[in-house]
N, C-alpha and C positions, 0 to 999 in steps of 0.2 A: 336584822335577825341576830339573835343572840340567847342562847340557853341558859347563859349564865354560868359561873364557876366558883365552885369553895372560896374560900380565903385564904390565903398563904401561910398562916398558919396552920391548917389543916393539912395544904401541901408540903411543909417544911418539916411537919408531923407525922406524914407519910412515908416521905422519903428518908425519916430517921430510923421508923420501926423497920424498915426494908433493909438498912443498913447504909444506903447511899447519899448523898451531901447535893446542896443544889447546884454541883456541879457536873451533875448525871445526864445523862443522854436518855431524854425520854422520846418514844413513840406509842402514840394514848391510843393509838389503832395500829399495830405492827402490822408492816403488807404484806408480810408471810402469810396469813389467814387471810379468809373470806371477808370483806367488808363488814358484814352483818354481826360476825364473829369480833368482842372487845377483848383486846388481847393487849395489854400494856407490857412495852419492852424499856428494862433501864440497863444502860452501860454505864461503866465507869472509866474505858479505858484497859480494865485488867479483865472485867467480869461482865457477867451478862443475867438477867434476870426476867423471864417471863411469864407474867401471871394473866392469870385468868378474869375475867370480870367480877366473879362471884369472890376470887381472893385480893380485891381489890376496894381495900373502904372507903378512897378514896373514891373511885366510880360510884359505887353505893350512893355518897355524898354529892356528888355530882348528878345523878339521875333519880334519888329522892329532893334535889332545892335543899340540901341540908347548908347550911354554914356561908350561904349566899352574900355577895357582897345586900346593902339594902335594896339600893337602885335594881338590883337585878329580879327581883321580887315582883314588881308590876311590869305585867306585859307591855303597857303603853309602851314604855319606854325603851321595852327590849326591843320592839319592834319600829317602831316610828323615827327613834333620835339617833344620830349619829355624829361625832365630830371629829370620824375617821375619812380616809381618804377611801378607802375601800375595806370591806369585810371579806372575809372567806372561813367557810365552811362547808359542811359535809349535804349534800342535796338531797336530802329524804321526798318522799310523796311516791308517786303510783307511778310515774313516767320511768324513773329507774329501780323500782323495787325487786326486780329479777338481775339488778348489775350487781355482779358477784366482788369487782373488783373497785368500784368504791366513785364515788362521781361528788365533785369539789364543788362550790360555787362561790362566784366570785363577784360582791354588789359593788359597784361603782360610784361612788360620790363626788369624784374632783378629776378635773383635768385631767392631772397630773397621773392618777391613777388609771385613769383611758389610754395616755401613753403609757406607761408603765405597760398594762395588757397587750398592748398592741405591739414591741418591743418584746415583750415575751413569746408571744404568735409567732411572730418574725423570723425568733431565734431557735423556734422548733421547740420551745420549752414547755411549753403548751401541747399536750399530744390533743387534743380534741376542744374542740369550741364551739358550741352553741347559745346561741340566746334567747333566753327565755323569759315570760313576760314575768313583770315586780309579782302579779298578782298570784301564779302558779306556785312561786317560790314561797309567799308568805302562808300558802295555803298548808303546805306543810312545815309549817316552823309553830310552835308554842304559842302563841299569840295572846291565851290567859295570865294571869296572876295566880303568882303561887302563893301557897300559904306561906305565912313566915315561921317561924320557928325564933326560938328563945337565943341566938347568936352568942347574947354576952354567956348564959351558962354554959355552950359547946366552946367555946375560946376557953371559957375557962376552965371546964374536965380538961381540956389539953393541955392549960396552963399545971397542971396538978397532976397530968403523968398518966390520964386514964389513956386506954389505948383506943384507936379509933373504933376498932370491932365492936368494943363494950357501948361507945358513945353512938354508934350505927343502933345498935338493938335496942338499946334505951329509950333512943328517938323511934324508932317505928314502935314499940312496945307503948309509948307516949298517943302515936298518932290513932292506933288501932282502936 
């Protein structure tokens, strides 16, 4: 499972207009808030910064498929391949849709990462653990193909200073 994510460009264009460098401490869900609530928090060490989803172009872009690597474009692939050792992300679907405080999941591909979990468990790092079947979990994950979108001209309004707000409206203005 995978949603997919902007480009680092995109990111590196984010974190400029915000004033912060990619040495910032990001939380893309801050746990001060409700799970359901996207609340991005950046530090830097001196300062702190928390916006809201809606002041966020870079969620925007993240939750429109704007600026997507290619690969992350067909479902197939977001779903089916992996040449990780394990994935983690956020557990959506109807078994936890009333957990206010936010429910992780964790797919297992290699040994190594079975100890790893188990090692974790152990060590109490793990506050809760259950298993659930591949098929439950896929049911709420993305599973289609998104549309693509024109990549080289959003790199390149970036490359040229446009701001991502303007590059956000443009592209739904485009899609509508």
């Amino acid at each position: 499972f995978c949603h997919g994510v902007p480009s680092y460009v995109i990111w590196d264009k984010f974190l400029d207009e915000q004033g912060f460098t990619q040495n910032t401490g990001v939380l893309f869900r801050d746990p001060r808030y409700p799970w359901h609530v996207c609340k991005m928090r950046l530090t830097d060490g001196t300062r702190e910064k928390v916006l809201k989803q809606e002041e966020v172009p870079f969620y925007q872009m993240y939750f429109d498929n704007i600026a997507l690597n290619d690969s992350c474009y067909e479902g197939e692939l977001r779903m089916s391949q992996s040449v990780a050792d394990l994935r983690v992300g956020d557990c959506w679907g109807k078994r936890y849709s009333e957990n206010h405080d936010g429910v992780s999941i964790c797919a297992i591909f290699s040994e190594s990462a079975y100890e790893l979990l188990n090692k974790l468990i152990e060590e109490k790092r793990v506050v809760e653990f259950e298993q659930i079947s591949p098929q439950e979990v896929m049911k709420a994950q993305s599973s289609f193909s998104y549309e693509k979108c024109d990549n080289k001209k959003l790199i390149d309004a970036v490359g040229k200073g446009v701001p991502l707000r303007r590059i956000v409206a443009e592209y739904r203005k485009q899609a509508n």
